[in-house]
C-alpha positions in Angstrom: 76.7 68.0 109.3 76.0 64.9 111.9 73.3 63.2 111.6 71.9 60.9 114.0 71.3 57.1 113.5 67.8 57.9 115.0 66.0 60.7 116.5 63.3 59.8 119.1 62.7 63.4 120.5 62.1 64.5 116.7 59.4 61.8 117.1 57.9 62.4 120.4 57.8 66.4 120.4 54.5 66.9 118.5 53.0 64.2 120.2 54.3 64.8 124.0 50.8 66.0 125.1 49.0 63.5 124.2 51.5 60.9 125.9 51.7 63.2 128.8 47.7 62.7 129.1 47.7 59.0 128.2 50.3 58.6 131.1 48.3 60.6 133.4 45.4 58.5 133.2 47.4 55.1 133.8 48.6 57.3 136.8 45.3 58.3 138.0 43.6 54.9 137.4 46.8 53.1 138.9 46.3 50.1 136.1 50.1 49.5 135.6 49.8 46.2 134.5 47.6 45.5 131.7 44.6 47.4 132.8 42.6 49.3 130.3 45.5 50.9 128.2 46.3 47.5 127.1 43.0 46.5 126.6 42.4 49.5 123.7 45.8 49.2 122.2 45.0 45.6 121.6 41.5 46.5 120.4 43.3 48.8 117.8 46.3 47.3 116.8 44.3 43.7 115.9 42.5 44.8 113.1 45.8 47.4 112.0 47.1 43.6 111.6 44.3 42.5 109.6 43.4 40.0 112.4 40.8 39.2 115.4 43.5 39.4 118.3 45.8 41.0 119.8 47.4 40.0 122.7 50.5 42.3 124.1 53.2 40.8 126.0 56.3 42.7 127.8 58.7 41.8 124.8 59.4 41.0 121.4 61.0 37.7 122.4 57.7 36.7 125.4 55.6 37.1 121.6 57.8 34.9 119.9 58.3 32.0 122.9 54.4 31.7 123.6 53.1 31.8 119.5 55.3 29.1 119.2 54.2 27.5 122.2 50.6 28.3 120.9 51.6 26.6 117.5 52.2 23.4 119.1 56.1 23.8 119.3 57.5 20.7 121.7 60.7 19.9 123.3 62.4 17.7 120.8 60.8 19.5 117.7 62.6 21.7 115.2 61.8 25.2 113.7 62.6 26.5 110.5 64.2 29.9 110.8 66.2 32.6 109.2 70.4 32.7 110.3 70.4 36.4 109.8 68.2 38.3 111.9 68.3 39.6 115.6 69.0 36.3 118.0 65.7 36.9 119.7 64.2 34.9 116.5 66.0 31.8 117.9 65.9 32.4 121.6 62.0 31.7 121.2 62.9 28.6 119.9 65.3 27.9 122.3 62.8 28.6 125.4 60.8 25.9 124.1 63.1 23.4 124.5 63.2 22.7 120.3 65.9 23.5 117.9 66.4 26.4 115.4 67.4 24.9 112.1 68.2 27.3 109.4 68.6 27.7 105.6 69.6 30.5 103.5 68.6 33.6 102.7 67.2 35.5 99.3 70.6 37.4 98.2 68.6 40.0 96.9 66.8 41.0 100.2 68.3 39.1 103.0 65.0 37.2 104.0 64.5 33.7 104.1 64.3 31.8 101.2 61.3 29.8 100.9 62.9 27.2 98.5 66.1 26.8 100.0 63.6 26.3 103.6 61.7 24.0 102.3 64.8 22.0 101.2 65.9 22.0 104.8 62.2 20.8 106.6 62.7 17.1 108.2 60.2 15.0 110.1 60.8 17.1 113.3 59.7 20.4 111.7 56.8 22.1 114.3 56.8 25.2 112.8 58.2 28.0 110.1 59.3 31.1 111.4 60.5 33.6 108.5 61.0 37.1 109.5 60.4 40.8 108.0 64.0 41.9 107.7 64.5 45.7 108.2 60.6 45.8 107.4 60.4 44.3 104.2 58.0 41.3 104.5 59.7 38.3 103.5 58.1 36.1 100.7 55.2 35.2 103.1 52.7 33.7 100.2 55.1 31.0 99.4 55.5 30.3 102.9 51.8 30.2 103.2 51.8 27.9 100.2 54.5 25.5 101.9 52.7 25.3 105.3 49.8 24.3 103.5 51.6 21.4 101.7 53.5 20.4 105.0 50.9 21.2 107.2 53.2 22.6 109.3 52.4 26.1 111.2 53.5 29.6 110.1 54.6 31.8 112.6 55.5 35.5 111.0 57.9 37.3 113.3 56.7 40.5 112.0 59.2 42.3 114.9 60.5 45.4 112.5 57.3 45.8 109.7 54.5 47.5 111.5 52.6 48.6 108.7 54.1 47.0 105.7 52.3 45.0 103.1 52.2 42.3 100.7 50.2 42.4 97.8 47.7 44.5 99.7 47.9 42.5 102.9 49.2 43.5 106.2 52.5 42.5 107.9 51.0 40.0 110.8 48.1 38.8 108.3 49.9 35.6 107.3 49.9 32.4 108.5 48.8 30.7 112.0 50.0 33.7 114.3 52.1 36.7 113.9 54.8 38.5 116.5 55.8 41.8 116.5 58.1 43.8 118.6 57.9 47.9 120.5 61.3 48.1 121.4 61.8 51.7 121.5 63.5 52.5 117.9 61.0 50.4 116.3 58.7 52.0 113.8 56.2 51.2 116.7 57.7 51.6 119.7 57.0 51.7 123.2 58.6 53.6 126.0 60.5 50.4 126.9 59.9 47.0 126.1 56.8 45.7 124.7 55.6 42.7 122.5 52.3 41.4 120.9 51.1 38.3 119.1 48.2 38.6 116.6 46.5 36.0 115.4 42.7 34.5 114.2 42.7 31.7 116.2 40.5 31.9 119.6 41.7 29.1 121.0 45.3 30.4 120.3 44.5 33.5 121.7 42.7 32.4 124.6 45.9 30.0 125.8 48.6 33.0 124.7 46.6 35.4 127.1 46.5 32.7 130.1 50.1 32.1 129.7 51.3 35.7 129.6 49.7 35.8 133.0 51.1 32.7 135.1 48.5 30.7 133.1 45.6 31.8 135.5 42.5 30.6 134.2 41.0 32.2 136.9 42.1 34.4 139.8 45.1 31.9 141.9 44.1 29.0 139.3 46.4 28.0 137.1 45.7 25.4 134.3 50.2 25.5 133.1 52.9 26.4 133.7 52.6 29.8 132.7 55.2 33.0 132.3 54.9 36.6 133.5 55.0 38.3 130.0 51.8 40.9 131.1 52.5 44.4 129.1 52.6 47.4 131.4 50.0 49.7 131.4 52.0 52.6 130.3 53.2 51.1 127.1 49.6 50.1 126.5 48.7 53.6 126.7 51.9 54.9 124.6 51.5 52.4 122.1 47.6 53.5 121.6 48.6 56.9 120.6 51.6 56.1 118.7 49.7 54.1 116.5 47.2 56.8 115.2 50.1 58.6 113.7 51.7 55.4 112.8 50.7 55.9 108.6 51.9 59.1 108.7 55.1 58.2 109.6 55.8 55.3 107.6 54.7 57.4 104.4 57.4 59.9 105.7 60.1 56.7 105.7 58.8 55.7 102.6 59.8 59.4 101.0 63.1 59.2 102.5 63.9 55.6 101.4 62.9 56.8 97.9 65.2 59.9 98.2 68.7 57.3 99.7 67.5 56.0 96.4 68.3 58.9 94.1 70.9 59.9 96.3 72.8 56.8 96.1 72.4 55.5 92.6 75.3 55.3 90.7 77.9 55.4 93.8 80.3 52.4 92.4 80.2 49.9 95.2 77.1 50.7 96.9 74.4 47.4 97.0 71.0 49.2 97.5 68.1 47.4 99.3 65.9 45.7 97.2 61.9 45.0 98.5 60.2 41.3 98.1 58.4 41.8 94.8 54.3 42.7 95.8 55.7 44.7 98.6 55.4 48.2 100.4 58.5 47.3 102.8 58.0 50.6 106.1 62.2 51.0 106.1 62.7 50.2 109.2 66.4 50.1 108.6 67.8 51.3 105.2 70.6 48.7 104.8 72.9 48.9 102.4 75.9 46.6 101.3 79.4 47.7 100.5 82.8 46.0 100.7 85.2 46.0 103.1 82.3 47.6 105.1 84.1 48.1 108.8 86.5 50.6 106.8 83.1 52.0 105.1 81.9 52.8 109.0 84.5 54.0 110.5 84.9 56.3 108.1 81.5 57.1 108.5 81.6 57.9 112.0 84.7 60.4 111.8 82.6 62.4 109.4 79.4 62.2 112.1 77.3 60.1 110.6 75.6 57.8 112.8 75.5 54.2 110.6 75.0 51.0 111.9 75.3 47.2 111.5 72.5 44.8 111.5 73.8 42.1 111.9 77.4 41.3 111.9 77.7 37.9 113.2 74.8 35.4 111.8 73.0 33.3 114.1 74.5 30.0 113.2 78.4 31.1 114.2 76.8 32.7 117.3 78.9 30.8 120.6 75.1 30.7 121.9 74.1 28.4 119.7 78.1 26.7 118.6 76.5 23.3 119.8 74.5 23.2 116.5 78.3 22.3 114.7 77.5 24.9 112.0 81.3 26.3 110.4 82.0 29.2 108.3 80.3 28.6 104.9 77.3 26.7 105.8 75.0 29.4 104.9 77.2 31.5 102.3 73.8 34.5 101.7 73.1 34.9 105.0 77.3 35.5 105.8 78.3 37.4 102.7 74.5 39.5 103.9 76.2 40.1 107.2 79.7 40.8 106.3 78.5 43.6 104.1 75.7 45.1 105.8 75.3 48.7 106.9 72.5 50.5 107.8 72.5 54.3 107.0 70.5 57.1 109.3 66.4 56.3 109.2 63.7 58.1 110.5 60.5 59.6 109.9 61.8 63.3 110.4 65.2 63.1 108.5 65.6 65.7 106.2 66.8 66.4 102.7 69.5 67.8 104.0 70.4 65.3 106.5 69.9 62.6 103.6 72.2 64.7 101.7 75.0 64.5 103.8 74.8 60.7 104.4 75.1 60.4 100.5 78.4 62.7 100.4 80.1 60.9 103.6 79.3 57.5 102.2 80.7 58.1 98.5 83.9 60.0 100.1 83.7 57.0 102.5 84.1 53.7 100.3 86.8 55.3 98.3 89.7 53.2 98.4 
């Protein structure tokens, strides 16, 4: 059997009519950018946050640049970040003219570790920027805890947990702001790019909404220099109805990271993925780690089994960012994370039988 890495028509047949109509209208209204299917998927997706605003953005990354701009983040100043996540964590950084500067990750679930960050703050530090690897919400309390005591800002890239909580408390509830991605294969996602900071701040809000829009404070006014990061109306108006059936299908990956788990137990060289204690992680990737793991998906892949890797090559050995004079070693959980990662088939529709036939591939597959 092949199974797909992900399945987006699975996804979008039962809905298709009520994105057809939610198109149509953008159409017939001719509000393609922002307009008033931005405006109600921001009205929605706030308090889904647990928060006061929501401001959407064209990307992922535009959330990330302006909440740290928001937070205060200078040229000259330093974030605190994660080394393995998607680069986009650090481009934000980068944009802002500061520097990402990383410590290492939990070994049991590949998020930032709050003790080993807080070992790495200096007097530069602007901000803390832990992300929700693979949906599972970092240890965000502590983090909390430590911006308190630093009285440095918490941003929560919250890009891959749409709907996860932590002790009862949405992904995008903690700290100063919160960023989240709809990149299409997202849990969330859009019908092409699409980004949105939440936050409880009006100030915050008020600045993050000028800037996505050249920084007008009114019409030809402009109080910044300002960005165009303005969501299209269309992904407004996918986004709104996506997100009523949002629940639904993060209970369905919740089912089917329960049944990798019984599935998989017991295969000899076969890490599973273990959530932040106090969490309800939404599998957005169900990553597991196995030696010698190029052979493991290769292997894979002849038998039709669409795995993945996220992420082979942490952020600190990226050539982007080689001018930071990290080496090999510097960050030993966060390499040993990425050398053995693979990500198995994830989606709200797989079946049993689909789940089945990852298990077989993958214990025929890490056989020596």
């Amino acid at each position: 059997m092949k199974v797909p890495f992900l399945d987006l028509r699975a996804q979008h047949a039962p809905i298709r009519g009520e994105i057809d109509a939610a198109i149509r209208e953008v159409l017939d209204d001719t509000a393609f950018v922002l307009g008033p299917g931005v405006s109600r998927f921001e009205e929605a997706f706030a308090p889904y946050a647990g928060r006061k605003h929501c401001i959407g953005v064209n990307s992922g990354t535009s959330a990330l640049h302006l909440a740290l701009l928001a937070a205060g983040v200078n040229p000259g100043d330093e974030v605190l970040t994660t080394p393995h996540t998607w680069i986009s964590t650090s481009w934000a950084v980068s944009y802002c003219g500061a520097r990402p500067i990383y410590a290492d990750v939990d070994p049991r679930t590949g998020n930032l570790d709050p003790k080993a960050a807080e070992a790495a703050l200096t007097a530069r530090t602007r901000a803390l920027l832990p992300v929700d690897l693979y949906g599972n919400p970092a240890d965000l309390e502590a983090f909390e805890d430590l911006s308190r005591r630093k009285g440095i800002p918490l941003v929560e890239d919250a890009a891959q947990s749409h709907g996860a909580r932590l002790r009862g408390r949405p992904a995008g509830a903690f700290g100063a702001l919160a960023c989240f991605s709809f990149y299409p294969g997202k849990n969330l996602g859009a019908a092409g790019e699409g980004g949105a900071v939440v936050t409880d701040d009006n100030g915050m809000a008020a600045r993050i909404r000028r800037l996505r829009d050249h920084a007008q404070e009114s019409r030809h006014r402009h109080a910044e220099i300002g960005f165009n990061y303005r969501m299209e109306g269309i992904q407004g108006a996918v986004l709104a109805v996506k997100l009523r059936h949002l629940d639904g299908w993060n209970a369905a990956r919740r089912t089917a990271a329960g049944r990798y788990r019984e599935l998989l137990a017991g295969i000899r060289g076969v890490v599973l993925p273990e959530p932040t204690p106090g969490a309800e992680p939404v599998w957005h990737l169900y990553v597991v780690r196995v030696q010698d793991r190029d052979r493991v998906l290769a292997r894979l892949k002849e038998a039709g089994i669409g795995a993945a890797v996220h992420y082979p090559h942490p952020v600190h050995l990226q050539p982007a960012y080689a001018s930071l004079g990290h080496r090999s070693g510097a960050f030993p959980g966060a390499e040993s994370f990425a050398a053995e990662c693979l990500s198995l088939p994830m989606f709200a529709e797989i079946t049993a039988e689909q789940q089945e036939a990852v298990a077989a591939a993958l214990r025929d597959a890490v056989r020596p």
